[in-house]
N, C-alpha and C positions, 0 to 999 in steps of 0.2 A: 658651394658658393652661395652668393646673394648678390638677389635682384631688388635693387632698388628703384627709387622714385624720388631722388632727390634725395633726402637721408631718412626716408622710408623704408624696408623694408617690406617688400611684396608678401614674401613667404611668412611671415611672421602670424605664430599663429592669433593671436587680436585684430587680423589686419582684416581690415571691411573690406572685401571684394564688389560690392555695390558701388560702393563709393570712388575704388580706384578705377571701376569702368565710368564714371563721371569725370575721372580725371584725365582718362584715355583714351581720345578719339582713334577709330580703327577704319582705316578706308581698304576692302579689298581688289585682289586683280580684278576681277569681274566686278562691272556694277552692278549694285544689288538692292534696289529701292523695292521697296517695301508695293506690295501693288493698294496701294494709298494714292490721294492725292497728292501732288506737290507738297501744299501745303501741311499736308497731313504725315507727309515722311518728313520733315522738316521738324515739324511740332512735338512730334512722339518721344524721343527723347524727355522732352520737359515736362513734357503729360503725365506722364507715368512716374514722374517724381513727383505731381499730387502737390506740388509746392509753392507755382508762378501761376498768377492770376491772367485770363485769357487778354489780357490789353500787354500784359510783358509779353508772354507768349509769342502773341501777332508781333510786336515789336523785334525778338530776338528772330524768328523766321526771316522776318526782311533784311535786318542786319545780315543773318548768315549768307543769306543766298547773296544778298551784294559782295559780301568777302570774298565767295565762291563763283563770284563773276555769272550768277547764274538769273540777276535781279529782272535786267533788261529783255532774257529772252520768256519770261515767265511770267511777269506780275498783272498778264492782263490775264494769266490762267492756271491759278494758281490752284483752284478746284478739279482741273483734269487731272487726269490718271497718268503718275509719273511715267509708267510704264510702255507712255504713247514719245518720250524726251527720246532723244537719239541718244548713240551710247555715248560719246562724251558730256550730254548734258547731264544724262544719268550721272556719269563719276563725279561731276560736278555738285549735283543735287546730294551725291552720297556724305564728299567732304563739306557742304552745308549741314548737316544733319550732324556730321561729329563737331563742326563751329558753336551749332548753338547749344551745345551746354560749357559752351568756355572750360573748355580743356587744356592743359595743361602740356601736353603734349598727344601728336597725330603721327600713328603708325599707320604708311601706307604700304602694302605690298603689291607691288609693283603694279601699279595704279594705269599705268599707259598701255601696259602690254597687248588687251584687247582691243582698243583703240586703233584710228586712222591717225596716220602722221599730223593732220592740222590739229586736232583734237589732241595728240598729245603735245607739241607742243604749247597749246592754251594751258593743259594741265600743269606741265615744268613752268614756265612761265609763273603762272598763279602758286605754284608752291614756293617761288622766288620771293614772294609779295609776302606769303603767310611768313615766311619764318622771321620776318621781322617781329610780328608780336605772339607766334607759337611755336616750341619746339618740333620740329615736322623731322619724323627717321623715314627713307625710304629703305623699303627693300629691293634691290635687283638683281638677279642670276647673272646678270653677266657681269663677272667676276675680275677682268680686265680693268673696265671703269669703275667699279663700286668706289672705291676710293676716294675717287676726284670726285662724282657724285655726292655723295655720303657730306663730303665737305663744302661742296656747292648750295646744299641745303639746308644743312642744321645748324642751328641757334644753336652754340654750344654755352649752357650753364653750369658754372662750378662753383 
């Protein structure tokens, strides 16, 4: 078979693998921030494409973490070490991080499951908001609701 990306084919052998991890933001079950600053797991992505000058930079960091609803609790300290954020601020900070290189679409695998119930739902919530302007797949093992879920959240593009 084939895996695509719109009328891409992933497997193809010319296919930039660089480039489609630019295209694919990945948030996993456990939060997994980088032991960086805030700001610094936020930024890395764009850094290391060597491509956006430090004023975009700064610019897209802020944007992201506001879409990630993470703006309010951070922006007086955005130099500490993410790894002091509780854990839903962490998964929050994570899905900032896949925001700011404007992806195309966001695989999360089951993004809540470590999580305290208020924390998850901030996260369902906030994936309700994104999928207005990104396609967002979640993954979840419980196999009963994937369904309903699965369609509760994705942008479907054809």
């Amino acid at each position: 078979g084939k895996v695509k990306l719109f009328d891409e084919d992933l497997y193809a052998p010319k296919t930039d693998v660089t480039q489609i991890r630019f295209r694919i933001g990945m948030v996993f079950q456990k939060p997994n921030p980088f032991p960086k600053s805030i700001y610094k797991n936020v930024a890395y992505g764009l850094q290391i494409q060597g491509k956006y000058p430090k004023s975009e930079i700064s610019d897209r960091v802020e944007t992201a973490l506001k879409a990630a609803w993470l703006w309010e609790e951070v922006k007086d300290r955005l130099h500490s070490p993410a790894l002091a954020l509780s854990g839903g601020q962490q998964q929050r900070l994570c899905i900032a991080r896949a925001l700011a290189n404007k992806p195309e679409v966001i695989l999360l695998d089951e993004p809540t499951s470590a999580l305290v119930p208020q924390s998850t739902a901030k996260i369902e919530e906030l994936c309700l908001e994104l999928k207005k302007s990104v396609c967002i797949l979640i993954l979840r093992k419980n196999t009963i609701y994937n369904l309903i879920y699965f369609f509760s959240f994705v942008k479907l593009i054809f």
